[in-house]
C-alpha positions in Angstrom: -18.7 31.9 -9.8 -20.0 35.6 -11.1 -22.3 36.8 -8.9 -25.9 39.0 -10.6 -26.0 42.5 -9.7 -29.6 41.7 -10.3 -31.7 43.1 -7.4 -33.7 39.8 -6.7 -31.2 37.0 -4.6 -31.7 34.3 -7.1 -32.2 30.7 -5.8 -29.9 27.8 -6.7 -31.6 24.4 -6.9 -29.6 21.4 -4.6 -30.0 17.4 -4.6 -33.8 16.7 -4.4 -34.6 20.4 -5.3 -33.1 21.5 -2.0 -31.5 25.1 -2.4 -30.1 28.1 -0.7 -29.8 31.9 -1.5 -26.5 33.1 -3.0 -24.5 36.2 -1.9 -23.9 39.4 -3.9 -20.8 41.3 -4.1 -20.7 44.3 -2.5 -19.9 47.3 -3.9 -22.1 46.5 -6.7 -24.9 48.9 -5.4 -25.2 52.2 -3.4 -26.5 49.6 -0.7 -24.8 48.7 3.0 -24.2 45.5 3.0 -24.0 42.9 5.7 -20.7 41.5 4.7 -20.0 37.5 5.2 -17.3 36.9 7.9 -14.1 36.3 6.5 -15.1 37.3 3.1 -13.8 40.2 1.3 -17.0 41.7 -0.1 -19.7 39.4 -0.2 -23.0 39.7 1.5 -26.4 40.8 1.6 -28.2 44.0 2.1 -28.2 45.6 5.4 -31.6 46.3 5.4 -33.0 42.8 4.5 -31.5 41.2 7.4 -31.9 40.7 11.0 -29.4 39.9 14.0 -30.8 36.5 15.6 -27.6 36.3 17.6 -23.8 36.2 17.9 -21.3 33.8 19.7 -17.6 34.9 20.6 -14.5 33.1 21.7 -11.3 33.9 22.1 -10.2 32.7 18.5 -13.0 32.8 17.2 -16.9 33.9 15.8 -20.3 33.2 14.6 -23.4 34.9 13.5 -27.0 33.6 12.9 -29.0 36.3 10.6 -32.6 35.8 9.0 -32.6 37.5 5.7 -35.8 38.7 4.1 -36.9 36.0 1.7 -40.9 36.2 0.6 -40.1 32.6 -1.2 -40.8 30.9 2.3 -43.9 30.7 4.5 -41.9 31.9 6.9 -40.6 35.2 5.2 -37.0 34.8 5.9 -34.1 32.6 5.5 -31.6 32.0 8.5 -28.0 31.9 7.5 -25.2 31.0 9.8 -21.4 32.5 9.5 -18.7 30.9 11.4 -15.0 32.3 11.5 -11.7 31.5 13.2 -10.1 28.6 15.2 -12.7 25.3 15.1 -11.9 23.9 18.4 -14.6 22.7 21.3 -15.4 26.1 22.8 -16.1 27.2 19.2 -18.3 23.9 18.2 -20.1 24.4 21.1 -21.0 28.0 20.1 -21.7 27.1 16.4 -24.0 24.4 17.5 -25.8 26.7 20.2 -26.6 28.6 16.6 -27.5 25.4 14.7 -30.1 24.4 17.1 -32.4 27.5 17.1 -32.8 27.5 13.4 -36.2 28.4 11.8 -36.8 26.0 8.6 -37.6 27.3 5.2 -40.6 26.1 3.3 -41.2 27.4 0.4 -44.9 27.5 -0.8 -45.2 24.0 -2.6 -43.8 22.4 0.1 -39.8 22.0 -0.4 -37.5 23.2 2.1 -34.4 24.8 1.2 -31.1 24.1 2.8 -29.8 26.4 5.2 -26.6 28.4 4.4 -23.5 28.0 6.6 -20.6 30.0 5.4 -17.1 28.5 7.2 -13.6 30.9 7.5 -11.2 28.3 9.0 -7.6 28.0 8.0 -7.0 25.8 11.5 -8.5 24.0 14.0 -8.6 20.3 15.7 -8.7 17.7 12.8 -11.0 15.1 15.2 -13.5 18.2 16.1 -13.5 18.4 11.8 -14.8 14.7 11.8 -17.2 15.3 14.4 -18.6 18.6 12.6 -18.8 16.8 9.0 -20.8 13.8 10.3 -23.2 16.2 11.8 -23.3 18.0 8.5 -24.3 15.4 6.3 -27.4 14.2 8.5 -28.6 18.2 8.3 -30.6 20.5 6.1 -27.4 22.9 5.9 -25.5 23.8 3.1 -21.6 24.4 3.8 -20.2 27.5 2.1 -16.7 29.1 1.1 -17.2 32.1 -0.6 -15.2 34.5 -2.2 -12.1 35.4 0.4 -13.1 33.0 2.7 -10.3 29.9 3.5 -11.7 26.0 4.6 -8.5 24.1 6.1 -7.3 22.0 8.2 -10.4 20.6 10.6 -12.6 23.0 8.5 -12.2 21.1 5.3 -12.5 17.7 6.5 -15.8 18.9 7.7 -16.3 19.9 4.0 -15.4 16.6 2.8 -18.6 15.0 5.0 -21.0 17.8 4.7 -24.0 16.7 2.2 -24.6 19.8 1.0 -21.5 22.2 0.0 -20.0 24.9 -2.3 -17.1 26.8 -3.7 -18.1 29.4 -5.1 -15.7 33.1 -6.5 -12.1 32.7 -5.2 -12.9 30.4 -2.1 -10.1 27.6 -0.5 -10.6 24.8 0.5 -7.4 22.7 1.5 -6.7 19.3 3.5 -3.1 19.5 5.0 -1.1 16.0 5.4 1.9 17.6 6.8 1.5 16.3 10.8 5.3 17.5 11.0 3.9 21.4 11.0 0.8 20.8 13.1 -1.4 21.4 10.3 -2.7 18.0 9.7 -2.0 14.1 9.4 0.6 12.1 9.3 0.6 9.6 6.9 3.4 7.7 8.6 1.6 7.0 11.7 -1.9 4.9 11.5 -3.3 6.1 14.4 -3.6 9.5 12.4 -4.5 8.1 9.3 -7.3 5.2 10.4 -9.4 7.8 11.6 -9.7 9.8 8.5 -10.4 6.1 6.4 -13.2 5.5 9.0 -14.5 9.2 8.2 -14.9 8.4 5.2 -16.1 5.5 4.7 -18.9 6.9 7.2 -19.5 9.6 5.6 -19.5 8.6 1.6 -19.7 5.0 2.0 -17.8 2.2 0.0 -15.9 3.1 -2.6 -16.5 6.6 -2.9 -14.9 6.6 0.5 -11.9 4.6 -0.3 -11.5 6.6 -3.5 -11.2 9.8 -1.7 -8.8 8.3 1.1 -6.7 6.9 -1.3 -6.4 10.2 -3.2 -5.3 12.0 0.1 -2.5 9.5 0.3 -1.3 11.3 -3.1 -0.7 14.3 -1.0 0.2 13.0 2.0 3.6 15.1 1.4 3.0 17.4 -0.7 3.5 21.0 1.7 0.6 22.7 -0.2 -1.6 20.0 1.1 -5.3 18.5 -1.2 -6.4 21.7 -2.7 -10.5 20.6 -2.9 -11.6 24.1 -4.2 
């Protein structure tokens, strides 16, 4: 997606009018930017945002910014950036985040979803479940922007989110091969039932069966379900 070099963010509208702010590329303009975690130059201006507060593990970090945004009551927007291993030290921090977010209304009364912008090429596929159930029952838009990766745990959190984007040169990629540690394997059940039951919990029946079906297709393939 081409990012506007205009100066206003511009608002994207999402299921029931629900909607985030999008990123700019820096560089652009003789501005500092606040880059995105794991992105390559995206972000917002320096100046229009504020540090809420940071979490860091050993493999791993997140950052919870309010960016000034007159569109809400409030003023601001909150926007959440996780990067590195997704494991239990590093859910716990990201949901320490989650839970001290400050809603946006805008005047006539809609809220707009919360951006979370995800860098995770590994992590612990059962944590990924966990994380995308609790995504689709939020306000919270799940994000892979330009440079960023989404695999392993972090994209079968992206399969259950309600809200989520691709946008500029983002990854997301579901692994199959169990054999390198970097996902299921499709010739043991007791990996594979789990990820039907996901799904089914998270999209419902058929659209569930559909999509675990399809991951079958790539159950070898090395490259894994490219879902960017």
């Amino acid at each position: 997606m081409k990012m506007s070099t205009i100066s206003t963010l511009l608002l994207l509208p999402l299921m029931l009018l629900l909607g985030c702010v999008n990123p700019r590329q820096a560089g652009l303009e003789a501005v500092p930017y606040q880059v995105v975690m794991g992105s390559n130059s995206y972000g917002y201006p320096q100046s229009q945002m504020q540090l809420v507060s940071s979490v860091f593990g050993e493999r791993f970090e997140a950052r919870h910014s309010r960016l000034n945004y007159p569109e809400c009551m409030s003023g601001s927007l909150d926007i959440v950036e996780f990067s590195g291993y997704l494991d239990s030290s590093a859910l716990t921090g990201l949901g320490s985040l989650l839970q001290n977010l400050k809603p946006c209304i805008r005047k006539n009364g809609i809220r707009l979803v919360t951006p979370v912008y995800v860098n995770s090429a590994q992590g612990e596929l059962m944590l990924g479940m966990q994380l995308g159930q609790w995504f689709k029952s939020q306000a919270l838009e799940l994000i892979v922007t330009e440079g960023q990766q989404c695999e392993s745990a972090c994209a079968v959190a992206f399969l259950g989110a309600s809200y989520k984007r691709v946008q500029a040169n983002g990854r997301v990629v579901l692994h199959f091969n169990g054999e390198l540690g970097r996902g299921f394997d499709c010739a043991r059940s007791t990996d594979m039932m789990p990820l039907k039951n996901y799904l089914l919990s998270v999209k419902g029946s058929p659209s569930g069966q559909a999509l675990y079906n399809q991951a079958l297709t790539y159950c070898r393939n090395g490259k894994g379900w490219n879902l960017s």
